[in-house]
PDB file as gemmi writes it, atoms N, CA and C in Angstrom:
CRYST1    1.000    1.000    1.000  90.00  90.00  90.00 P 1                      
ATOM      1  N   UNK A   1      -7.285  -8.331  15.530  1.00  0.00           N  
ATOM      2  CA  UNK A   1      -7.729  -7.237  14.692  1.00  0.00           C  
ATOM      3  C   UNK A   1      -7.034  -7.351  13.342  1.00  0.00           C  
ATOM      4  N   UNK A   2      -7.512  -7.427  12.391  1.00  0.00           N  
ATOM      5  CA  UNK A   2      -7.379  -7.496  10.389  1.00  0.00           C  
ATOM      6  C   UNK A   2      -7.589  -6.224  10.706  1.00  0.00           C  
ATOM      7  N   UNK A   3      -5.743  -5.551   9.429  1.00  0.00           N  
ATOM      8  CA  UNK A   3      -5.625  -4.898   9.219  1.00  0.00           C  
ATOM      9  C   UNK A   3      -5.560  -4.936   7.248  1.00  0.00           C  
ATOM     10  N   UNK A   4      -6.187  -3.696   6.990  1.00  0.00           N  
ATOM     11  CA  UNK A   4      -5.711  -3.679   5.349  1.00  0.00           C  
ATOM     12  C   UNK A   4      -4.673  -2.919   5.145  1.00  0.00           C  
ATOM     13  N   UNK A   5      -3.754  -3.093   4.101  1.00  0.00           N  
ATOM     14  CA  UNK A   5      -3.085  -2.114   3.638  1.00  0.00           C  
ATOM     15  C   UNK A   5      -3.593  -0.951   2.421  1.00  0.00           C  
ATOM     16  N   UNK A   6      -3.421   0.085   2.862  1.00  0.00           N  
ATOM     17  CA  UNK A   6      -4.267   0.806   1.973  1.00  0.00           C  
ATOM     18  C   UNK A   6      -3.344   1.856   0.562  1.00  0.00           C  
ATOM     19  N   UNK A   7      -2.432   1.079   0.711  1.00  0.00           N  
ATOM     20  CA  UNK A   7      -1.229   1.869  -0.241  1.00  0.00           C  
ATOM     21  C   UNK A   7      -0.322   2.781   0.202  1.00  0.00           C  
ATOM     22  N   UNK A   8       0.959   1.946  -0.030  1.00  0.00           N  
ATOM     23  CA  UNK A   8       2.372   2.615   0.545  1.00  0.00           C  
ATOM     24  C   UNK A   8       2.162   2.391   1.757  1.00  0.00           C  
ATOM     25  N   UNK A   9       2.173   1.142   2.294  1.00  0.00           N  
ATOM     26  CA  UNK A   9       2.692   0.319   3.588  1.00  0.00           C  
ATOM     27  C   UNK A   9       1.474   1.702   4.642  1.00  0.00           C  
ATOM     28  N   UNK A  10       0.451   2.083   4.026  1.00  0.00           N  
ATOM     29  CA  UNK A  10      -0.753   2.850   5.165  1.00  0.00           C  
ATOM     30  C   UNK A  10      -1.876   1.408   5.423  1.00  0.00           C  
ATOM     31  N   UNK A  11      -1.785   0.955   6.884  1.00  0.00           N  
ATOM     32  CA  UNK A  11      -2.738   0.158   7.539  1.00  0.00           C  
ATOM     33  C   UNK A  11      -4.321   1.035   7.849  1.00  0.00           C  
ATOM     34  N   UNK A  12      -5.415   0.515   7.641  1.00  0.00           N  
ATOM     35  CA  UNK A  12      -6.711   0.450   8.012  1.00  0.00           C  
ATOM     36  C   UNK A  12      -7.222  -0.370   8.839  1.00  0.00           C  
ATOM     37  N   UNK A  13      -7.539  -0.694   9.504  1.00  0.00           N  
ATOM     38  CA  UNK A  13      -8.594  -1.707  10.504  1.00  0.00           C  
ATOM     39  C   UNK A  13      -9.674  -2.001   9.789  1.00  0.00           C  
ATOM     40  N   UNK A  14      -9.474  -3.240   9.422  1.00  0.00           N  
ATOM     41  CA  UNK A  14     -10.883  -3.727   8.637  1.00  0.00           C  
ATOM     42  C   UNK A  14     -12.331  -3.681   9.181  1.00  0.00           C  
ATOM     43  N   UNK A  15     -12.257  -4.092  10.187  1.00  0.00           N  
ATOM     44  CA  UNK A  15     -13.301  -3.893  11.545  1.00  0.00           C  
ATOM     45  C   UNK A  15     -14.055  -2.637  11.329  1.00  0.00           C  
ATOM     46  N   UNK A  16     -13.032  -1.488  10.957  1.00  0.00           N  
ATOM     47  CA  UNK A  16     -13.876  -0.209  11.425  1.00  0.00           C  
ATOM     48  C   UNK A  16     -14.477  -0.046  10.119  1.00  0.00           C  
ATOM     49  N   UNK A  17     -14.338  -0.332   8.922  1.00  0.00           N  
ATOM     50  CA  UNK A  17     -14.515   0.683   7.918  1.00  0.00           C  
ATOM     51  C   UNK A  17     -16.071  -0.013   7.725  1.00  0.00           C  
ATOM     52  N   UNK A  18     -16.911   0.980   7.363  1.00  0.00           N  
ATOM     53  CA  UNK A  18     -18.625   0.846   7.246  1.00  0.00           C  
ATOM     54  C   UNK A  18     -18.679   1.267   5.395  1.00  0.00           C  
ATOM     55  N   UNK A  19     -18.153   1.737   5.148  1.00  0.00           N  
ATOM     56  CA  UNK A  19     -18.337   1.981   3.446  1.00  0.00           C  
ATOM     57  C   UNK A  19     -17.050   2.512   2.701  1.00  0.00           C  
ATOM     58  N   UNK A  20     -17.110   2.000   1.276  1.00  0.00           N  
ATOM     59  CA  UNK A  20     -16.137   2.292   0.354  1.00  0.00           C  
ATOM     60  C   UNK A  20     -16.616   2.693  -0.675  1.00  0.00           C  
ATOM     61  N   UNK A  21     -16.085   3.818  -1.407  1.00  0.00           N  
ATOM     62  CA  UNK A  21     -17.056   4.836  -2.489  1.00  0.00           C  
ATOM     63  C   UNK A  21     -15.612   5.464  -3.737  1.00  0.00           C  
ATOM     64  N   UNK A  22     -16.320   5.547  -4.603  1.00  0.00           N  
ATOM     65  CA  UNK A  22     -15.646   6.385  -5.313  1.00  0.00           C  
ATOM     66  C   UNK A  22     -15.756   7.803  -5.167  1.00  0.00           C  
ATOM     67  N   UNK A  23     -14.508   8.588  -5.344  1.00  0.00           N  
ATOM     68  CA  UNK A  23     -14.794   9.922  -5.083  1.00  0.00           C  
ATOM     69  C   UNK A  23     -15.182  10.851  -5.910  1.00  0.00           C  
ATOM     70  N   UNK A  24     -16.058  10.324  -6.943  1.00  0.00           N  
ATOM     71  CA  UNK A  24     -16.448  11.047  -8.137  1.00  0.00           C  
ATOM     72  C   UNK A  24     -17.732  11.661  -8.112  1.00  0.00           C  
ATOM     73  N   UNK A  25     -18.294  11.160  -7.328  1.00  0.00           N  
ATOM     74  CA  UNK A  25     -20.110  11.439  -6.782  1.00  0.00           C  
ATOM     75  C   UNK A  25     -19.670  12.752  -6.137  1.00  0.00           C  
ATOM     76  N   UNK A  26     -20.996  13.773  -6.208  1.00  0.00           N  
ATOM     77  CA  UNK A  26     -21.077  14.981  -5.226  1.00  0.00           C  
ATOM     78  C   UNK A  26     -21.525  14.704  -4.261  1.00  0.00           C  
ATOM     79  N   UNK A  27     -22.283  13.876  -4.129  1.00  0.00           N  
ATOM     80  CA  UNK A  27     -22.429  13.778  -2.198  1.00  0.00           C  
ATOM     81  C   UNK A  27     -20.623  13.277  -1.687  1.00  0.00           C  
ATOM     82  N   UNK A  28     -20.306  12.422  -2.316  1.00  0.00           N  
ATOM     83  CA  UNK A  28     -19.100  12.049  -1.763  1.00  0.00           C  
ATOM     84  C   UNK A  28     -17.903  13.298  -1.624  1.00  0.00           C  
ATOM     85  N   UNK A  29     -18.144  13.818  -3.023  1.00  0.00           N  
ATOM     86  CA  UNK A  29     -17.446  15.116  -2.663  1.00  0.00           C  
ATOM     87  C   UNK A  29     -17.655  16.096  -1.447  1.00  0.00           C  
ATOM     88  N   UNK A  30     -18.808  16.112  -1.353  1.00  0.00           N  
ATOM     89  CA  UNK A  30     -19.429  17.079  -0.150  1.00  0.00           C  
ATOM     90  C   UNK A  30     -18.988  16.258   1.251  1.00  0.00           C  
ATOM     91  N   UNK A  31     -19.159  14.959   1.401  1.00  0.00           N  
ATOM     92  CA  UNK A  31     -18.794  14.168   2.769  1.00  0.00           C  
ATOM     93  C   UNK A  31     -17.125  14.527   2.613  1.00  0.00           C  
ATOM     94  N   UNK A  32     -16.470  14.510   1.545  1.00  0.00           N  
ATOM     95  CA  UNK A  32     -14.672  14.853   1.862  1.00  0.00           C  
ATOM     96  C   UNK A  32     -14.368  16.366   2.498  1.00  0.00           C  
ATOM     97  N   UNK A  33     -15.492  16.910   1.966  1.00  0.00           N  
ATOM     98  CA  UNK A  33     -14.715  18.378   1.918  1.00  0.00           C  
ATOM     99  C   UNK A  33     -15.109  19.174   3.292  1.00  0.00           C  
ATOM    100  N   UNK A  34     -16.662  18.331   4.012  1.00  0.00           N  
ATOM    101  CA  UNK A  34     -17.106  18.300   5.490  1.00  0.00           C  
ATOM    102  C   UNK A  34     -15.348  17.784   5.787  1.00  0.00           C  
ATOM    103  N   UNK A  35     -15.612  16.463   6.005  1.00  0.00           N  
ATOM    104  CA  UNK A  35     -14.344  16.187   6.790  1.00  0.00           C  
ATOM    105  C   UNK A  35     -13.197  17.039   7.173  1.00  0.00           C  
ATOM    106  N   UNK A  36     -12.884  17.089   5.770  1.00  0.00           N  
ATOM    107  CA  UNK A  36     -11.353  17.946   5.925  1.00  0.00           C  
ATOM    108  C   UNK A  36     -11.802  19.374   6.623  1.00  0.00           C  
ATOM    109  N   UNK A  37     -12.802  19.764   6.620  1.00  0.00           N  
ATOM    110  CA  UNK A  37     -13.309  21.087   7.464  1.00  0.00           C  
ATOM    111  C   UNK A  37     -13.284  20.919   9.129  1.00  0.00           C  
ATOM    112  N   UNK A  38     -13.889  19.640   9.281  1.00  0.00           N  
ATOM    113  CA  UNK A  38     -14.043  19.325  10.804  1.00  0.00           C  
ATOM    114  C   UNK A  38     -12.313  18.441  11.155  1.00  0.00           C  
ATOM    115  N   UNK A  39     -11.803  18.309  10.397  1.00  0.00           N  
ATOM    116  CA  UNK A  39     -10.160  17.494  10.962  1.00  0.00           C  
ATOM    117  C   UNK A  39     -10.400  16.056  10.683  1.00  0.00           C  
ATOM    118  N   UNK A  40     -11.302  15.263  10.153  1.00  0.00           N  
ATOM    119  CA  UNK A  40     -11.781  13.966  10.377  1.00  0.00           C  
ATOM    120  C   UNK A  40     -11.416  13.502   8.981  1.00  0.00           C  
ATOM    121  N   UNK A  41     -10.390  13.756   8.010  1.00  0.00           N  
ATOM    122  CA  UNK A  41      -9.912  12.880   6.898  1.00  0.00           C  
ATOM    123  C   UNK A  41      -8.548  13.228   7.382  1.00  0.00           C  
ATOM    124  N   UNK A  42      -8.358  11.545   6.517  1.00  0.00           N  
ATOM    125  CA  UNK A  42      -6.838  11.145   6.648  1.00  0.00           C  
ATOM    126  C   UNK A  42      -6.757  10.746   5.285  1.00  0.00           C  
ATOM    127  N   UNK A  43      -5.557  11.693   4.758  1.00  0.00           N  
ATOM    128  CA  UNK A  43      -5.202  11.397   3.281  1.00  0.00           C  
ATOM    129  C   UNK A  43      -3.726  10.154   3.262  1.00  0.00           C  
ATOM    130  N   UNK A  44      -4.590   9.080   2.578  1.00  0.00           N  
ATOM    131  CA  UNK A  44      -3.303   8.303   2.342  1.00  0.00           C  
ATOM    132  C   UNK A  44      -3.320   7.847   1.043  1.00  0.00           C  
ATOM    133  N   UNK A  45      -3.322   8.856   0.207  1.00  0.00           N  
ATOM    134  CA  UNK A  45      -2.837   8.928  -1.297  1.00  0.00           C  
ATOM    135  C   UNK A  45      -1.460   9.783  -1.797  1.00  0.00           C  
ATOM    136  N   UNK A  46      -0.661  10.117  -0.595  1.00  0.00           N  
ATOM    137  CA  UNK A  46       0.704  10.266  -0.757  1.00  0.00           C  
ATOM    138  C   UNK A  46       0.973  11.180  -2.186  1.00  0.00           C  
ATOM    139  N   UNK A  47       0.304  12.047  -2.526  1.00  0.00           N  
ATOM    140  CA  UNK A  47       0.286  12.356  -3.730  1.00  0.00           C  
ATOM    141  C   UNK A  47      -0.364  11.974  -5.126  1.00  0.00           C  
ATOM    142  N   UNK A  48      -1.018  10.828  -5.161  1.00  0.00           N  
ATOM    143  CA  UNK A  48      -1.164  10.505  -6.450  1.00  0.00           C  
ATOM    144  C   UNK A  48      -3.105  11.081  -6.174  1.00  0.00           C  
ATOM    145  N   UNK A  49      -3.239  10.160  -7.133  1.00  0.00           N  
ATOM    146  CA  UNK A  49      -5.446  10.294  -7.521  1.00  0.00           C  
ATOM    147  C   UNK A  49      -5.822   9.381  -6.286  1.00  0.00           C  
ATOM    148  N   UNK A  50      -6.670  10.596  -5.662  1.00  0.00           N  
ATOM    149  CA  UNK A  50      -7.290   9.717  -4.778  1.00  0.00           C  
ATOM    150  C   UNK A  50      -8.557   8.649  -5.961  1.00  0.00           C  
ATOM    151  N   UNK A  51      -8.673   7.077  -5.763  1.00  0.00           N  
ATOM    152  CA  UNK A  51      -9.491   6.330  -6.209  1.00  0.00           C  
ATOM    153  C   UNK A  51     -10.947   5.699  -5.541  1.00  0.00           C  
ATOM    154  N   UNK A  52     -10.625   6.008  -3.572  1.00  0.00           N  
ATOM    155  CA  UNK A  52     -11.603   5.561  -3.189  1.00  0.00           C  
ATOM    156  C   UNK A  52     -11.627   6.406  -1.925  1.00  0.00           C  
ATOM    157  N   UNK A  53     -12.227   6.256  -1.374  1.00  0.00           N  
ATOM    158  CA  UNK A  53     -12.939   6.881   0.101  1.00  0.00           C  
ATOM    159  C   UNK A  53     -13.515   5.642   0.831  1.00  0.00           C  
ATOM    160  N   UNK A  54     -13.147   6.189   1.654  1.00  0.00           N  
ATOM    161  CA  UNK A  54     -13.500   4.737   3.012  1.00  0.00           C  
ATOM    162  C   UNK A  54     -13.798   5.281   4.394  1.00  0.00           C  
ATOM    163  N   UNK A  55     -15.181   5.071   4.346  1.00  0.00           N  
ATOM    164  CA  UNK A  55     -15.741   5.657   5.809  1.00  0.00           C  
ATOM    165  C   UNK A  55     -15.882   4.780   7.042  1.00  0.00           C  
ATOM    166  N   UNK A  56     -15.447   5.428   7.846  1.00  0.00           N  
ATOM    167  CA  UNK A  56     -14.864   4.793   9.282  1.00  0.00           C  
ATOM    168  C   UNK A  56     -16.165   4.941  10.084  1.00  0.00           C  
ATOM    169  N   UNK A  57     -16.596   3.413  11.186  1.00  0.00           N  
ATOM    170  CA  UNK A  57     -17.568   3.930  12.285  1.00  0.00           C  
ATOM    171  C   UNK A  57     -17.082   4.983  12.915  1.00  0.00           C  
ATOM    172  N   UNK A  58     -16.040   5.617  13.256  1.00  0.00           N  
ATOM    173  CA  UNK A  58     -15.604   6.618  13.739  1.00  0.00           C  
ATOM    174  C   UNK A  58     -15.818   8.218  13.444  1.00  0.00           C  
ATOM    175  N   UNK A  59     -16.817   7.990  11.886  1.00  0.00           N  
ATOM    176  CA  UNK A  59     -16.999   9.187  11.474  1.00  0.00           C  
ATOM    177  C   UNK A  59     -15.717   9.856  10.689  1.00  0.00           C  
ATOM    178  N   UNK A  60     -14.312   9.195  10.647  1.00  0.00           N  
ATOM    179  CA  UNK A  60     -13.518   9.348   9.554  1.00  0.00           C  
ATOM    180  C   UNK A  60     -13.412   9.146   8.379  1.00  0.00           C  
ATOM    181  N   UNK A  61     -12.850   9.945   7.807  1.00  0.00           N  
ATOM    182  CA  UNK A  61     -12.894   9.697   6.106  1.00  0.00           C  
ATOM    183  C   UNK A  61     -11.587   9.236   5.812  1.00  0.00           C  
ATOM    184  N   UNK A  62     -11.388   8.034   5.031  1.00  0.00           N  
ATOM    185  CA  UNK A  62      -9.823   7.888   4.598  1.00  0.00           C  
ATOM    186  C   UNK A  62     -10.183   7.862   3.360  1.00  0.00           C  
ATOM    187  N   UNK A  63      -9.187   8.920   2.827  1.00  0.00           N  
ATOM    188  CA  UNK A  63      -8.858   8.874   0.691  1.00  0.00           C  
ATOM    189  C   UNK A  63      -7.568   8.041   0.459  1.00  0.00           C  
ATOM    190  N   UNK A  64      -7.695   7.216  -0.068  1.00  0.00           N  
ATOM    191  CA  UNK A  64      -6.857   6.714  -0.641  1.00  0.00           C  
ATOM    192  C   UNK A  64      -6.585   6.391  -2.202  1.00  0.00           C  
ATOM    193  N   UNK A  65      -5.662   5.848  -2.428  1.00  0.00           N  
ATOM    194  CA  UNK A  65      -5.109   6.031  -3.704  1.00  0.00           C  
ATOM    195  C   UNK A  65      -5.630   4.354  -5.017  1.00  0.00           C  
ATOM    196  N   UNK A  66      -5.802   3.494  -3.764  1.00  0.00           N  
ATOM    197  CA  UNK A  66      -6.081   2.052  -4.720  1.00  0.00           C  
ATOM    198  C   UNK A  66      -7.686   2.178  -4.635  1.00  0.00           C  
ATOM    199  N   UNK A  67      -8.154   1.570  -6.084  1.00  0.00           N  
ATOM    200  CA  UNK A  67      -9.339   1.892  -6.205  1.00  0.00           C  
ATOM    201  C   UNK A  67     -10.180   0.887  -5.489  1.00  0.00           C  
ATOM    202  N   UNK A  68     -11.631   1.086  -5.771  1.00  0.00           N  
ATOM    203  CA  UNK A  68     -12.624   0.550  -4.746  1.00  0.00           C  
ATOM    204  C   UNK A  68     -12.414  -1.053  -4.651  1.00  0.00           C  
ATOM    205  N   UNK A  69     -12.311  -1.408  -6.103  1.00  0.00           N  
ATOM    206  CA  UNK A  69     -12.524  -2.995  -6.417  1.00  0.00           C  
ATOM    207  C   UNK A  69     -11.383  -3.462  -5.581  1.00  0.00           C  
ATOM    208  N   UNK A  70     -10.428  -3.035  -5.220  1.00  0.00           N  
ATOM    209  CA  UNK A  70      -8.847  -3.410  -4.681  1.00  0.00           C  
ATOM    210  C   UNK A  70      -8.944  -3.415  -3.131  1.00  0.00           C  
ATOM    211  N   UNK A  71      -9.339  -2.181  -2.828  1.00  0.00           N  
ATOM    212  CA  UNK A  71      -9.462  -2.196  -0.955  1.00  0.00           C  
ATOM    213  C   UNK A  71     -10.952  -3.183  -1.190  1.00  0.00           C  
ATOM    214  N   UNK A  72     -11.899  -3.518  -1.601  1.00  0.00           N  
ATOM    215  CA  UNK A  72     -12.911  -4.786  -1.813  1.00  0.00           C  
ATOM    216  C   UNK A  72     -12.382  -6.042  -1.945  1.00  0.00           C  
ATOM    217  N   UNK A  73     -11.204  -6.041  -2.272  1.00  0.00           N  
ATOM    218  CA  UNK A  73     -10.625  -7.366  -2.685  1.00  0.00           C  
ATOM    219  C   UNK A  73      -9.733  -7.726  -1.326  1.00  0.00           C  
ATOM    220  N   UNK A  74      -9.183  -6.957  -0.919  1.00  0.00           N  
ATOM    221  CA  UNK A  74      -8.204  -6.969   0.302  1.00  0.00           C  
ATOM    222  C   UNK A  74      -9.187  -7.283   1.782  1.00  0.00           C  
ATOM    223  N   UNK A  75     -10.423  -6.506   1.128  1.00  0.00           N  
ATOM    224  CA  UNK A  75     -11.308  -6.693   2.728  1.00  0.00           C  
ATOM    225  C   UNK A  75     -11.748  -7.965   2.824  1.00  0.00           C  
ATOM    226  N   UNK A  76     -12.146  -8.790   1.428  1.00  0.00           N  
ATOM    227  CA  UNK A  76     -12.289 -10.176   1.786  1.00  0.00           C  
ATOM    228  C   UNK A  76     -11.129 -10.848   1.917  1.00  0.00           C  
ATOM    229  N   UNK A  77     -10.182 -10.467   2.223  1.00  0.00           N  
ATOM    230  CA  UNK A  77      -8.845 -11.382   2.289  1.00  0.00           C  
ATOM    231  C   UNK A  77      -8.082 -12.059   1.266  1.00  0.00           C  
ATOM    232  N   UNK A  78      -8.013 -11.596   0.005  1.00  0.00           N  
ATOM    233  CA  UNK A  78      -7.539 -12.179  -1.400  1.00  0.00           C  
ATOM    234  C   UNK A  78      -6.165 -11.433  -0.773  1.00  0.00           C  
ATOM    235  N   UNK A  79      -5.242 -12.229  -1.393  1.00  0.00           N  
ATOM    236  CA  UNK A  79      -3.748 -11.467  -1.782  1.00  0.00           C  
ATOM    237  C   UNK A  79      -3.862 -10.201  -2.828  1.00  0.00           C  
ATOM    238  N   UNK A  80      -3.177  -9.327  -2.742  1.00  0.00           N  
ATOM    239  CA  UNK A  80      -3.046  -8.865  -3.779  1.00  0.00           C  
ATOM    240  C   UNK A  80      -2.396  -8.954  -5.265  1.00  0.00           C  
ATOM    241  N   UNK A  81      -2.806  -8.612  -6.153  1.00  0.00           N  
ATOM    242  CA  UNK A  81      -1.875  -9.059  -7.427  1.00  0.00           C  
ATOM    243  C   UNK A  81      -1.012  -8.406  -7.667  1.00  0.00           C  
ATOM    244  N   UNK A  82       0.041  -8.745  -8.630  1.00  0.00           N  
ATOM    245  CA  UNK A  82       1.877  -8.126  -8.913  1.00  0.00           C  
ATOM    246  C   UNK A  82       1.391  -7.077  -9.484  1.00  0.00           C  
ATOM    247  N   UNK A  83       1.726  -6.031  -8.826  1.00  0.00           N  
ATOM    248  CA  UNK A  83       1.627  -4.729  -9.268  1.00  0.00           C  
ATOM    249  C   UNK A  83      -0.060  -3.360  -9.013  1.00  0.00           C  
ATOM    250  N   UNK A  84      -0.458  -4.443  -8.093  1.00  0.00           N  
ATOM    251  CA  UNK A  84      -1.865  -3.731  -7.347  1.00  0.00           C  
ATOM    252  C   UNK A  84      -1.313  -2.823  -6.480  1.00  0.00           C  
ATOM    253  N   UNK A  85      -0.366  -2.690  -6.139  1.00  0.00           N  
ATOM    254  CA  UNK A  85      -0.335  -2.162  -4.697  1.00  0.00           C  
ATOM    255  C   UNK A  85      -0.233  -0.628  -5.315  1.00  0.00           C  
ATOM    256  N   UNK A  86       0.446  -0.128  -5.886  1.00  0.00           N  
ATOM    257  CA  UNK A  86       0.809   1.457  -6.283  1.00  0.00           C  
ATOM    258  C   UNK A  86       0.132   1.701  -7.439  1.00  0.00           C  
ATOM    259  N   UNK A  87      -1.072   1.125  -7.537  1.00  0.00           N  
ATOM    260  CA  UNK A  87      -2.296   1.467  -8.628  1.00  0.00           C  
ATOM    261  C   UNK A  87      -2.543   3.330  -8.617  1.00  0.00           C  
TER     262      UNK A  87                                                      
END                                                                             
């Protein structure tokens, strides 16, 4: 099982995730704010701007903090670059 890191040492299962979005759209807004209503987001933006959303076959929402192009870059297996990680 490939795991991503999704900022500040938070693992994802690459396997599970079915889509990655910016959270600037209102449907996307509306799919976060379901979630967090039903218990089904996991915030791993530790404080900062959430940059992306990442939907789980599981019907979870993860917000995180590195933007789309970055958890895209990590899902095909690139290294990350000096200073990507706390984007």
């Amino acid at each position: 099982m490939k795991f991503i890191n999704c900022g500040f040492g938070n693992l994802v299962a690459a396997e599970r995730i079915v889509s990655a979005a910016s959270p600037d759209a209102a449907p996307i807004k509306r799919l976060i704010q379901d979630a967090k209503d039903s218990g089904r987001a996991v915030d791993l933006c530790c404080g900062k701007k959430c940059r992306s959303v990442l939907v789980l076959d599981s019907g979870h929402v993860v917000l995180s903090a590195l933007t789309v192009d970055s958890v895209a870059t990590r899902l095909a297996g690139a290294e990350p670059t000096h200073g990507e990680e706390e984007e």
